[in-house]
C-alpha positions in Angstrom: -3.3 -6.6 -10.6 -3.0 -6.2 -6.9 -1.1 -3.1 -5.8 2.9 -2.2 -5.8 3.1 -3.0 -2.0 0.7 -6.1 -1.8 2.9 -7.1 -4.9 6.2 -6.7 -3.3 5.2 -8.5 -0.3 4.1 -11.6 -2.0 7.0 -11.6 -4.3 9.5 -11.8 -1.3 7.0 -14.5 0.6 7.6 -16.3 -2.4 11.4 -15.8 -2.5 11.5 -16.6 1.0 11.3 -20.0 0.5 14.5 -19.8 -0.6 14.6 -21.8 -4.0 15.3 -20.6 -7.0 12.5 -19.1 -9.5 12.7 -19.4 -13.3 12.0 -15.5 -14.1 8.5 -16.3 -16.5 7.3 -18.8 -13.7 8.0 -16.0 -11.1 6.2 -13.4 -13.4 3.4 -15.4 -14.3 2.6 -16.4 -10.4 2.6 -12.4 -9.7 0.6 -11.3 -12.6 2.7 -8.7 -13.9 5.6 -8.3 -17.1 9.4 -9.7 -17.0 10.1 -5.9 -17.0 7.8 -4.9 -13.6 9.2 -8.0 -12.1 12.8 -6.8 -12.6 11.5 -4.0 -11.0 9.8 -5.5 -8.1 13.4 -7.1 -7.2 15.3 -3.9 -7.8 12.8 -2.7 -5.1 13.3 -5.3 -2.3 17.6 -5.0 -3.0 16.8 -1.2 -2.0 15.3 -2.5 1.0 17.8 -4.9 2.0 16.7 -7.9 0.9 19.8 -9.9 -0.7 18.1 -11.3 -4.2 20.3 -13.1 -6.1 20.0 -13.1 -10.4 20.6 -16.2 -12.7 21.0 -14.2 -16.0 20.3 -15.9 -19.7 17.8 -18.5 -20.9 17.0 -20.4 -17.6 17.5 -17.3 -15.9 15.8 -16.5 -12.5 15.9 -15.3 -8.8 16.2 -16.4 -5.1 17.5 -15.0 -1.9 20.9 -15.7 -0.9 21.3 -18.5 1.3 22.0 -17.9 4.9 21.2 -14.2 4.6 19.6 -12.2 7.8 16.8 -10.7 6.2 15.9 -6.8 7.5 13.2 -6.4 10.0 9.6 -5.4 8.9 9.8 -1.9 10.2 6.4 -0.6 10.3 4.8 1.7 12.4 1.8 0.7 14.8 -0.6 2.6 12.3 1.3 1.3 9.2 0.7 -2.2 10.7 -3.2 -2.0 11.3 -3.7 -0.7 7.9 -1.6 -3.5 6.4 -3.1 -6.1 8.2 -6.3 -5.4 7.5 -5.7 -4.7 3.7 -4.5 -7.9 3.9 -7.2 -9.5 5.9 -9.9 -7.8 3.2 -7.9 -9.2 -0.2 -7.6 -12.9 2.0 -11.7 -12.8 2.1 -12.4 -11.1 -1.4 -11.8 -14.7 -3.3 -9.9 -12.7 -6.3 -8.1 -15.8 -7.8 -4.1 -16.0 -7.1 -4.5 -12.9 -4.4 -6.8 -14.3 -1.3 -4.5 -17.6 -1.0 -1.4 -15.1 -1.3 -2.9 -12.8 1.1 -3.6 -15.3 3.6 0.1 -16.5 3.7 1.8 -13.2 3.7 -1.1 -12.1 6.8 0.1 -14.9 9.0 3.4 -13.9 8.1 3.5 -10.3 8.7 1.8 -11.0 11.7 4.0 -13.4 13.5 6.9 -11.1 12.8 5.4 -8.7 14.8 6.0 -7.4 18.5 4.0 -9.1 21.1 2.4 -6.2 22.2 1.3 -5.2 18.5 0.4 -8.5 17.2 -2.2 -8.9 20.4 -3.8 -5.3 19.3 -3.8 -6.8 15.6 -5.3 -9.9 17.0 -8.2 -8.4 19.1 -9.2 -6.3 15.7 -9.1 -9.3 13.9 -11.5 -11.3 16.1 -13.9 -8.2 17.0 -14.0 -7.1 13.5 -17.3 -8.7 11.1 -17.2 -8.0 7.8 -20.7 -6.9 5.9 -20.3 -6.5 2.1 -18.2 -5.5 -0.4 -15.4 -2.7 -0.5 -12.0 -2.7 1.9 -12.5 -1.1 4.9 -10.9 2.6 4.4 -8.3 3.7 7.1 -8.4 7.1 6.2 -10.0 9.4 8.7 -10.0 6.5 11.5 -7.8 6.3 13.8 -6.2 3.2 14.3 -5.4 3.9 17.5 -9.3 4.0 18.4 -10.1 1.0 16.2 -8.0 -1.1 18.6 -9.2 0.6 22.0 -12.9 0.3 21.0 -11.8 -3.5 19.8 -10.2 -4.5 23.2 -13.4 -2.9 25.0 -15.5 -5.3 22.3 -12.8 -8.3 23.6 -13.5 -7.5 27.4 -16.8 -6.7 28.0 -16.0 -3.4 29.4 -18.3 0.1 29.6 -17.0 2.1 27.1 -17.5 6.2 27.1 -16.9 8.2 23.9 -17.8 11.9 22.5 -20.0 11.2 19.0 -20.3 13.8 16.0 -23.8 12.5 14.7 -24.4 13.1 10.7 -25.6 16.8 11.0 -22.9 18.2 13.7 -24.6 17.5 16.9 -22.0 16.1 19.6 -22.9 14.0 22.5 -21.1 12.0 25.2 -22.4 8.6 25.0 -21.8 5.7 27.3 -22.2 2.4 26.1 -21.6 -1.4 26.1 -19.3 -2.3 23.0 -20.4 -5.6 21.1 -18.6 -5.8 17.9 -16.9 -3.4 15.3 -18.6 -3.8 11.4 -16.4 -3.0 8.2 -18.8 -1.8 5.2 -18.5 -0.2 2.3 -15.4 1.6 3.0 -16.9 2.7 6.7 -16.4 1.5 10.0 -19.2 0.8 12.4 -18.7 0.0 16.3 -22.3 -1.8 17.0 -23.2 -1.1 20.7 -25.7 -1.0 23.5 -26.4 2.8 24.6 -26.9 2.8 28.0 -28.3 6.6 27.8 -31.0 5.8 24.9 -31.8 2.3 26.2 -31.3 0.8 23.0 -29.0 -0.7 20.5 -27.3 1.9 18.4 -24.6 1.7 15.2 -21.8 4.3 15.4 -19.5 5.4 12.9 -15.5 5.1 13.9 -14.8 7.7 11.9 -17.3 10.6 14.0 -16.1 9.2 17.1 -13.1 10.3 19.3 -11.3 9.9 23.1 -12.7 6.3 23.4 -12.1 5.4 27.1 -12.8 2.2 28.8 -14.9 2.5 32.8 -13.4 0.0 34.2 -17.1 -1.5 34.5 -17.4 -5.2 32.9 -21.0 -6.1 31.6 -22.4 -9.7 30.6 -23.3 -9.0 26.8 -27.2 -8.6 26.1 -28.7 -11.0 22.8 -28.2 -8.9 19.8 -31.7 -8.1 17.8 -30.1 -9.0 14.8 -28.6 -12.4 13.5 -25.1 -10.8 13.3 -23.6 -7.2 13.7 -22.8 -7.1 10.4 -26.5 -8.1 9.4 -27.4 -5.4 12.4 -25.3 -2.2 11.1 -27.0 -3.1 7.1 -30.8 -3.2 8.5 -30.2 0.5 10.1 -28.1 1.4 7.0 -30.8 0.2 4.7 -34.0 2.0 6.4 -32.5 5.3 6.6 -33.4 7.8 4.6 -31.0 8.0 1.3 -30.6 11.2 -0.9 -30.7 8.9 -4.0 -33.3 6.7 -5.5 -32.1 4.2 -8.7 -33.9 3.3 -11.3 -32.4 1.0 -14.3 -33.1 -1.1 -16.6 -30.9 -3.8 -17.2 -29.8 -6.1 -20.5 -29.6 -9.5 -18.3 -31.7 -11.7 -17.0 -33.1 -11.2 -13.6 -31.6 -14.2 -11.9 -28.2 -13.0 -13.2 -28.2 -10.0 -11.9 -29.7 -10.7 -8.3 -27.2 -13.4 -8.2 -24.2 -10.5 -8.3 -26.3 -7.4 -7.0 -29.5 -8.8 -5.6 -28.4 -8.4 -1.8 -27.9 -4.6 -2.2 -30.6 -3.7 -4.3 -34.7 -4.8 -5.7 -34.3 -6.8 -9.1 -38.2 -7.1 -11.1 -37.7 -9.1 -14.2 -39.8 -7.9 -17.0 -39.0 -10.8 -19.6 -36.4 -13.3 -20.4 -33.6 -11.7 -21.1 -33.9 -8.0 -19.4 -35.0 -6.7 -15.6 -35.7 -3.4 -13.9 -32.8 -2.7 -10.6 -33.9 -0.6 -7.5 -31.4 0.6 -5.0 -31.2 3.1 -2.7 -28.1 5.1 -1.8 -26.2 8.0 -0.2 -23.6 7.7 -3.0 -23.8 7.7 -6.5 -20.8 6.2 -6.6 -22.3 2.3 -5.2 -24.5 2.0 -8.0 -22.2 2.7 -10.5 -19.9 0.1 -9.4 -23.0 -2.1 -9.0 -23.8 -2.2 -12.6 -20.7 -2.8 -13.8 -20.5 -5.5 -11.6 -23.4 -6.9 -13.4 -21.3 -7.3 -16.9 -24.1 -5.8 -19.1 -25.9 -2.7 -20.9 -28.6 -1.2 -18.8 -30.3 2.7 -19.3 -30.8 5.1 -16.6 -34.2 5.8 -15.5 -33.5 8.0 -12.7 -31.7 9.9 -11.5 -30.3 11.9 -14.3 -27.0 12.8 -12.0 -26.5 8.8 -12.3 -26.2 9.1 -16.1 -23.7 11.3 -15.9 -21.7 9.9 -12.9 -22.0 6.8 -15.1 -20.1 9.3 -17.8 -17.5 10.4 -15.7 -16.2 6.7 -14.6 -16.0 5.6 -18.4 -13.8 8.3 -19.3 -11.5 8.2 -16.3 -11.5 4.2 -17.3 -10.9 4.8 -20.7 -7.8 7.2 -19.9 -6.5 4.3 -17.7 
């Protein structure tokens, strides 16, 4: 079920169409009870939003006619973050949520201020997408998210502090290519201009993004893609974790679902031995139950019990 506020904002694009919904056909198109529905529409009436009720049988909901509808008032933060929540559940293919998301993203959007809507705009365009998982907001600042996009957009020198994995800071000076989303991290793929070299940096360690004023003709990437760029240097880095399991499916199965992230060995018909490599313990998890069937932990034993520690959070859900 998507989320209260991605809920409430397809419920009033589909209201906004301004014909009247049969309550079951509304509920049923939203995924949720006649009861969170009524609540849903007791939310948008506290936001302004004129919905009108057809009580009984054939009851059901639509906005008055003629009404001026309130203003989207969002700050420019509040807007990135919605946007690209939005833009995420439009590529994720969950059935009845991307085709939802991508109307109520063009919407949104458009109803924007000029001068936002270009900043959304250049993120949009800049941004590549590399696997699963929503890009996470929290600890980037939007505000550099868009400056380091525009740079992206312009060809323009970009200078930066960076806060490398163990502490060290360093002012690096660079030529911005494209900004990455993956796994929940933000990567800003560049050319240092210090190191010689191409380098991956997370948004998140980086601050005081400035533009030089210096434009530069973009250099060929020595990847297919960014995205395909930021997940080679992700993958040969050295990883805390190692994981080992056995799974209950065949092999084709599970590389079909998991076999980009991880090294599937089938040993017979009907059961395969999973590899993967990881930072977090909390990837693999999700991977396998991804995969829809019983496996056993070979390694590492902190798996098993990360493994544990999902199921009973689940099982209280």
């Amino acid at each position: 079920m998507a989320n209260t506020s991605t809920r409430t904002l397809r419920l009033l694009s589909l209201l906004q169409n301004h014909r009247f919904w049969p309550g079951t056909e509304l509920a049923e198109r939203l995924g949720v009870s006649i009861r969170t529905l009524r609540r849903d529409i007791d939310r948008l009436r506290e936001l302004g939003y004129p919905v009108q009720a057809q009580r009984g049988v054939e009851g059901g909901y639509q906005l008055a006619a003629g009404a001026a509808l309130p203003p989207l008032v969002i700050d420019d933060d509040e807007a990135v973050a919605l946007v690209m929540g939005l833009r995420t559940a439009a590529q994720g293919g969950a059935e009845g949520i991307a085709e939802a998301s991508v109307r109520v993203l063009a919407k949104v959007v458009q109803v924007m201020p000029a001068r936002l809507r270009r900043r959304i705009e250049t993120l949009q365009a800049m941004t590549e997408p590399a696997g699963w998982g929503g890009p996470a907001t929290t600890g980037v600042d939007p505000g550099v998210l868009t400056a380091v996009a525009l740079a992206c957009r312009d060809s323009e020198q970009l200078r930066f502090s960076y806060t490398a994995a163990f502490g060290e800071r360093s002012d690096r000076h660079v030529e911005p290519y494209r900004l990455v989303c993956h796994w929940q991290r933000w990567y800003l793929v560049a050319y240092d201009l210090t190191r010689h070299d191409w380098r991956s940096f997370r948004v998140d360690r980086l601050t005081e993004p400035r533009g030089t004023g210096s434009r530069f003709r973009p250099r060929d990437l020595p990847a297919a893609d960014a995205a395909e760029f930021v997940r080679a240097g992700l993958e040969n880095r050295p990883r805390p974790y190692r994981v080992e399991v056995l799974v209950d499916a065949p092999a084709a199965t599970v590389r079909e679902r998991i076999g980009r992230w991880s090294t599937v060995e089938e040993i017979d018909a009907g059961h395969c031995r999973v590899r993967m490599t990881s930072d977090s313990l909390d990837w693999p998890t999700m991977a396998l139950g991804v995969v829809g069937a019983g496996f056993h932990v070979l390694h590492p034993p902190e798996l098993l019990d990360r493994v544990h520690d999902w199921g009973a959070r689940f099982s209280r859900a």
